[in-house]
C-alpha positions as CSV (number, residue, x, y, z in Angstrom):
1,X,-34.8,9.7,13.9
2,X,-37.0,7.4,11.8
3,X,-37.7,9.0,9.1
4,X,-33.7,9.8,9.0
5,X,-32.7,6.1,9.2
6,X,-35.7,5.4,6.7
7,X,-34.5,7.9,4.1
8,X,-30.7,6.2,4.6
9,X,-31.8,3.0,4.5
10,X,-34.0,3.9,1.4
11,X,-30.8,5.5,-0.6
12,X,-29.0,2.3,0.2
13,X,-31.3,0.2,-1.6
14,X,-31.3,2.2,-4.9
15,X,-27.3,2.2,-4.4
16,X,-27.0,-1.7,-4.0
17,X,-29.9,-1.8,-7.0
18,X,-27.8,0.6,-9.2
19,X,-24.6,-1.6,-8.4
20,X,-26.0,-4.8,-8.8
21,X,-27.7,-3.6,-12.0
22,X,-24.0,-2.1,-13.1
23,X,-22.3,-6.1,-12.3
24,X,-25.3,-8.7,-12.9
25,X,-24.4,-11.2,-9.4
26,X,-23.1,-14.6,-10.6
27,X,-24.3,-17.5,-8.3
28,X,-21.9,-18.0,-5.6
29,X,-18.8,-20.8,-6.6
30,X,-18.7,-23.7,-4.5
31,X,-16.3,-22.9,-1.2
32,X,-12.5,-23.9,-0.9
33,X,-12.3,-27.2,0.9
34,X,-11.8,-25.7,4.2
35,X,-14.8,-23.5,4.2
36,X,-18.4,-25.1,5.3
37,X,-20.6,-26.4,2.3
38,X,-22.5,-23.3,2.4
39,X,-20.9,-19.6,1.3
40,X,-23.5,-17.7,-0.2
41,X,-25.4,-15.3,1.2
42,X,-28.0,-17.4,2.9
43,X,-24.7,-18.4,6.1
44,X,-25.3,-14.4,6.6
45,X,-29.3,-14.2,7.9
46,X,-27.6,-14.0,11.3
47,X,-26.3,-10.5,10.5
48,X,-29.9,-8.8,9.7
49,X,-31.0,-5.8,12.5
50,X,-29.3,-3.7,14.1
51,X,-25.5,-4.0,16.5
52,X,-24.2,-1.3,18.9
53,X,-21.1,-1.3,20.7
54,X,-19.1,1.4,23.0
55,X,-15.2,1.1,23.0
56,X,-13.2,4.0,24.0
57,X,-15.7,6.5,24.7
58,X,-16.4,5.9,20.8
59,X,-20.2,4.4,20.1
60,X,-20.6,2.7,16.9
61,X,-23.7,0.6,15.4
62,X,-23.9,-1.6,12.3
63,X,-27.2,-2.2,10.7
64,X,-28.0,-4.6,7.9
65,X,-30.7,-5.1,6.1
66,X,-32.0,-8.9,5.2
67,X,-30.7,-10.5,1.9
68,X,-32.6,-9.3,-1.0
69,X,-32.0,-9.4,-4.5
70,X,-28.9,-11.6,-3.9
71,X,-27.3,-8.5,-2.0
72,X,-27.0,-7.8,1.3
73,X,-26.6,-3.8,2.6
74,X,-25.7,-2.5,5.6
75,X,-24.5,1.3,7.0
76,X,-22.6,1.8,10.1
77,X,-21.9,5.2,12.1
78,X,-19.2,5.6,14.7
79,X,-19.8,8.8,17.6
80,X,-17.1,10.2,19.7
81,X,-18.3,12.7,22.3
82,X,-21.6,12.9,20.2
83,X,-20.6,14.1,16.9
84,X,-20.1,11.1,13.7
85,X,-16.6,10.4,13.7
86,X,-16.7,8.1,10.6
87,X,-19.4,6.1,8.8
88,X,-19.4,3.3,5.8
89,X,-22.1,1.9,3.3
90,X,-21.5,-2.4,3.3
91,X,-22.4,-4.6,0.6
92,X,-22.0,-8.6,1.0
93,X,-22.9,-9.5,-2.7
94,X,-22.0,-13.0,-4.6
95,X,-19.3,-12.7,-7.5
96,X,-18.1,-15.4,-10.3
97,X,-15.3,-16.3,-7.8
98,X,-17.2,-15.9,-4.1
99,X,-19.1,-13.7,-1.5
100,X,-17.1,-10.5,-1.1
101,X,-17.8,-7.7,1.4
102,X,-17.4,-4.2,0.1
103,X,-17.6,-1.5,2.5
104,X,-17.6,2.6,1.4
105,X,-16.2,3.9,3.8
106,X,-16.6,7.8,4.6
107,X,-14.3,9.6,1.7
108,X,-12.9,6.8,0.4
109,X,-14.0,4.4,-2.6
110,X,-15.4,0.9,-2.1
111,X,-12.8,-2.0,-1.6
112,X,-13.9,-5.3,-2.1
113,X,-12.6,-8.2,0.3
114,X,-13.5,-11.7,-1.0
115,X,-14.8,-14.2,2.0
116,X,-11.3,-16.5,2.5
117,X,-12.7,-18.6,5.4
118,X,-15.8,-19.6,7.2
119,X,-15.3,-22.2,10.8
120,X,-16.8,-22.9,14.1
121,X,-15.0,-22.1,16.6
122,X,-16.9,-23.6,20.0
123,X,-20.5,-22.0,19.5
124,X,-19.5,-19.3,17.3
125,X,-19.4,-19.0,13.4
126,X,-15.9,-17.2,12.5
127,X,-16.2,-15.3,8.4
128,X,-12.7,-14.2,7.3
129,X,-12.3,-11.7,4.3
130,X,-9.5,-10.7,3.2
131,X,-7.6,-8.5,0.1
132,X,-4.1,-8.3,0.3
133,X,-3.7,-5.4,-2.1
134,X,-5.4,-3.1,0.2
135,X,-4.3,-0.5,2.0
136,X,-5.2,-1.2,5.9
137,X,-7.2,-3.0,6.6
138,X,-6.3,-6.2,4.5
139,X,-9.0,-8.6,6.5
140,X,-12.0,-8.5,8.2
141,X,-13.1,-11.0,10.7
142,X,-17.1,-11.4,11.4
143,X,-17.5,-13.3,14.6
144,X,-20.9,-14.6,15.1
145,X,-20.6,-15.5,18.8
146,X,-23.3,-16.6,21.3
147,X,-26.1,-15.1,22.8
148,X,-26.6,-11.8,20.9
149,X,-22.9,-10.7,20.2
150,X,-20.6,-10.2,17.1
151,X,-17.0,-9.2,17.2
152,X,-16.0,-7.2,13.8
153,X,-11.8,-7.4,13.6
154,X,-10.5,-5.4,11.5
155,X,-6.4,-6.0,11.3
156,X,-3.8,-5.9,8.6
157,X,-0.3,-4.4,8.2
158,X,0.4,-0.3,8.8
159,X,3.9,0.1,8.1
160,X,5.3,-3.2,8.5
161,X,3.8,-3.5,11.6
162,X,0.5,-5.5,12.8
163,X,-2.7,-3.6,14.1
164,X,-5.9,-5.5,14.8
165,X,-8.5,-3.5,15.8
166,X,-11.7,-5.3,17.5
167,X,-15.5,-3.5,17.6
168,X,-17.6,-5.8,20.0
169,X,-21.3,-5.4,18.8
170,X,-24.7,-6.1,21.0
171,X,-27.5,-7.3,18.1
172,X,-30.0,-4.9,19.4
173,X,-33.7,-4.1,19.1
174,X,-33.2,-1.0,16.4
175,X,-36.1,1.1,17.4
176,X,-35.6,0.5,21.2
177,X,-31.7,-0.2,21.9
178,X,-32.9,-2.9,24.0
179,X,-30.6,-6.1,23.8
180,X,-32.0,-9.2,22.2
181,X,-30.5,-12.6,22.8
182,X,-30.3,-14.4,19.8
């Protein structure tokens, strides 16, 4: 299982070093007015490690790696009944214009969704992307809450209708599964 997650984690790497290679990164512009004084990359050390969740008898885990090379690159995986349901390759990378999320998602080519919005809400730390052109989704919501949890939204328009979907992630030890606290 190591050397599995190694070898992914490995092909990542030369993927975000090929794309950033491909689109030199541009220092991140400074943030809309309603937007903390800091939106590059750096607001994002939070997200490093590993996050599992279970919802619906479906068990999903994000793992990021820590910034590097102005790129940050993740994978996730969701299960259902123990076989891989779905799974995306993430990128949060500066552009000319902002920080943009990009996942890949299983089948499907990259969409790019530029951050819109970062706020405290309480204790937590709230990132909103968004791209209107897409299909759904057409934003993303990071929540950054207390105490070891994140809360991925994932919500847009499917037919003139409103869908929000919402993965809650424990930030877990990602050898052990254990929970950590942070």
């Amino acid at each position: 299982m190591i050397d599995s997650t190694c070898n992914v984690l490995a092909w990542l790497l030369a993927v975000a070093a090929t794309t950033a290679s491909a689109q030199p990164a541009a220092p991140p512009s400074t943030p809309p007015a309603e937007t903390a004084a800091s939106t590059g990359l750096e607001a994002f050390a939070w997200l490093s490690g590993c996050w599992e969740g279970k919802v619906n008898q479906r068990d999903f885990r994000e793992e990021w790696l820590p910034l590097r090379g102005d790129v940050m690159v993740g994978a996730s995986q969701t299960v259902l009944q123990g076989k891989t349901q779905s799974y995306e390759f993430l990128r949060l990378e500066p552009r000319p214009d902002g920080v943009y999320y990009v996942p890949i998602p299983s089948g499907h080519k990259e969409t790019a969704f530029k951050l819109a919005g970062r706020k405290l809400e309480g204790d937590d730390e709230i990132f909103t992307f968004e791209n209107t052109t897409a299909e759904f989704p057409q934003r993303i919501l990071y929540r950054h809450a207390s105490k070891g949890w994140l809360y991925a939204h994932v919500g847009g328009q499917i037919n003139g209708e409103t869908k929000e979907v919402i993965y809650p992630f424990q930030h877990v030890d990602c050898q052990s599964g254990e929970f950590l606290h942070k």
